[in-house]
N, C-alpha and C positions, 0 to 999 in steps of 0.2 A: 259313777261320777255324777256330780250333780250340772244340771242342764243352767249356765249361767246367764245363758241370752233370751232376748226377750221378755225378759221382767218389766217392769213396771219402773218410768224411770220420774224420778220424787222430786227432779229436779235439784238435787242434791248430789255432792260427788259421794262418791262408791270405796270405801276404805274398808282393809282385812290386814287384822294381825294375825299371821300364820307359826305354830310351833311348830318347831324340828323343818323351819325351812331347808335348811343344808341339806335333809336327809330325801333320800329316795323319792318318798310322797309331795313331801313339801315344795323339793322343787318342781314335780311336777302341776301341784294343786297352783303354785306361783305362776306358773305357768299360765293356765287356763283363765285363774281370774284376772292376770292382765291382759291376755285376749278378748276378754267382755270389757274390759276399758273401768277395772278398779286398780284402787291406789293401794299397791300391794305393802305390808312392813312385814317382815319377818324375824323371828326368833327362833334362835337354837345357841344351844352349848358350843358347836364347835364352829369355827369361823368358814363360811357360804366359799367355796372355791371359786365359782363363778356367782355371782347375785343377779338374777332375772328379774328383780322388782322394778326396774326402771327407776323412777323417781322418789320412789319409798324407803326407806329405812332398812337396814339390815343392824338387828341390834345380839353381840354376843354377850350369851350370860347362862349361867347356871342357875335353874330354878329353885334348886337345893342348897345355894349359896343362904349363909346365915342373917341374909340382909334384908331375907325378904319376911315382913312378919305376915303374908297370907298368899297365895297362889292359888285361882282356879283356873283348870285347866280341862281342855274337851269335852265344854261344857256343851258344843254341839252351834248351830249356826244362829245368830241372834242378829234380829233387823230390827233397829232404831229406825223411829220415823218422828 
């Protein structure tokens, strides 16, 4: 698991879009990163039973649906500054 506290804070708030929130990992990684105080959205195919984002978005959709003309996916963790 990665260690979320204690970063370096930019003065900026802290936002993650999470795939397969609903599933196993997801909600636990949701978990975690809204205990270091980011603004969690999530995505997955099937609709969140319970959603632990707090304030963030829980968006359902199919990434295989014919609408989308490109998807990258677990590309791995990316910090905008």
């Amino acid at each position: 698991m990665i260690p979320l506290e204690g970063k370096v804070d930019l003065g900026i708030s802290k936002s993650v879009l999470i795939t397969g929130a609903a599933g196993f990992l997801g909600v636990r990684a949701t978990r975690a990163f809204r205990r270091a105080g980011w603004e969690v959205w999530g995505l997955d195919r099937r609709p969140a039973s319970v959603w632990e984002g707090g304030d963030g978005q829980f968006i359902t959709t199919d990434l295989l649906d014919p609408g989308w003309e490109a998807v990258l996916n677990r590309c791995g963790i990316v910090v905008l500054r």
